[in-house]
Every structure is written in C-alpha cells, then in structure tokens.
C-alpha positions, 0 to 999 in steps of 0.5 A: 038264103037260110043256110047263108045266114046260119053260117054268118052266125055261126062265123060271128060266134065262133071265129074271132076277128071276123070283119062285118066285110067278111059277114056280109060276104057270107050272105052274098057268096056261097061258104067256100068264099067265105072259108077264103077271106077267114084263110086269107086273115089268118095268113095275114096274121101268120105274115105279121109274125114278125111282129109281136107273138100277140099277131101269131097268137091271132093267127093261132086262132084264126087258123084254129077256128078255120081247121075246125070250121072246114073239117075234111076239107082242103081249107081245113087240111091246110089250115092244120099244116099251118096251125102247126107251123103256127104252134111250133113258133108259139112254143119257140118263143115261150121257150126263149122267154124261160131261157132268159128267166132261168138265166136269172134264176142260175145267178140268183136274180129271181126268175124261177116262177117265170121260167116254170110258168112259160116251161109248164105252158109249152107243156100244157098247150103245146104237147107236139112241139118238137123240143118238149123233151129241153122243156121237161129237162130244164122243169127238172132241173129248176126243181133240182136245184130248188130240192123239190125232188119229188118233182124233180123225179116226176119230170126227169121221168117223163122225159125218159118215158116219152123221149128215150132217144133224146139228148137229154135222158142221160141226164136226166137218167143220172139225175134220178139216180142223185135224187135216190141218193139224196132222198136217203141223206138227212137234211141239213 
C-alpha cells in the first residue's frame, strides 16, 4: 500500500495531465496498469494530432513523462519511439511556420523575428530532427541578407560541420566564401 501511494504522488507531481481516475487507479492496481492508462492518454493525445500542435504538444509531454517514468521498461522504450515520432512533428510544424514568416520577410512585410525565433526553436529543443541542417541554412541566410555576417558565418559553419553530406553545404560553402569577400569591402 506504501509504495501504491508514493507512486500516486509521484504521478501527481511529475506527469502532467493525470486524471484523479488515473491516481486512484494507482492505489488500486499495481504500477503496470497505471503505466497503461499514462500510455493510453498519451496516445489519445498523439491521435488528436491532427487537431492543433497544442494536443501534440500534451502528447510531448505525456509521453516524456511516461519515458522517464518507465525507464528500462518496454512502456519506457515505446514511449521513446513515439516521443520521436512526436518531436519530428513538432519540428515540421515550427518549420512550416518559419517557412510562411521568411516568405514575409523575402518580400519585405516584416517577419524575420519570426522566422528566426521558430528556426533557433527547432534548433535549440529539437537537436535530432531530421531537416536541422534547412534549419541552420535559412538562419544563415536571414543573416545574410540582414548583413549580420559574423552570424551569418556561424551557422553556414555548423552546417557544414555537422552536416557535410547535406544538400545544403554547397551553398552554405559558397556563401562563407562571400562573407571573406565582403567582410574585406568598406561599407557603404
């Protein structure tokens, strides 16, 4: 009963959106139950996807808690599947969003704060997602056309660094050897 109770505080605490269903479940049943009804919200949310981003932002963190709350445990494992699953649809949306800002911003209507903010995002939160490397070309390219060389240089470097193969390095390659060029010229 000790140990029912210390884990109904500890999922009361520690994973978001954990119905008093759920809780009183814990005291009744034993731990892999209660792993089953956190795993079965998450995936209601990771459903509901479809939705709006803020029920994949839910299933995020469900799913997170789950992965840590059943570390080394089939639960945990599948959890971690999902959570990438999860993350890689957070990245692509944030992405989306930076895409329709820097259309704004390449014909002059604003929108470069908002690209740069959702583009360091998917940086910052998301280091696995599968187009970081578009992600640090189009930070570079917004600093280019703003003349922020040096920042500009920072991340056309990183992409080559951690992404040689990719179909942006030539570019970016290219674009480092301008910054030299035009680092060396007096300003306007």
């Amino acid at each position: 009963m000790r140990l029912a109770f210390q884990l109904a505080l500890l999922l009361m605490f520690a994973v978001p959106g954990v119905t008093q269903d759920a809780l009183s479940q814990t005291s009744r049943t034993n731990a892999s139950q209660c792993t089953e009804e956190l795993f079965q919200q998450a995936e209601q949310s990771f459903e509901r996807r479809k939705l709006g981003s803020e029920n994949l932002a839910q299933a995020e963190r469900q799913l997170s808690n789950l992965a840590r709350f059943c570390k080394e445990q089939p639960a945990g494992f599948h959890a971690e599947e999902q959570l990438r699953v999860v993350r890689e649809e957070l990245a692509n949306h944030n992405l989306s969003i930076a895409l329709f800002y820097l259309s704004k911003f390449y014909h002059g209507r604003g929108g470069q704060a908002g690209a740069v903010s959702r583009l360091k995002h998917i940086i910052e939160r998301y280091p696995e997602y599968s187009k970081l490397d578009q992600a640090l070309f189009l930070l570079g390219e917004i600093n280019m056309k703003a003349r922020n060389f040096d920042e500009a240089a920072s991340y056309y470097r990183q992409l080559i660094r951690a992404y040689p193969a990719s179909q942006y390095t030539g570019e970016a390659s290219l674009q480092l050897s301008a910054i030299g060029i035009l680092k060396n010229e007096p300003t306007p």
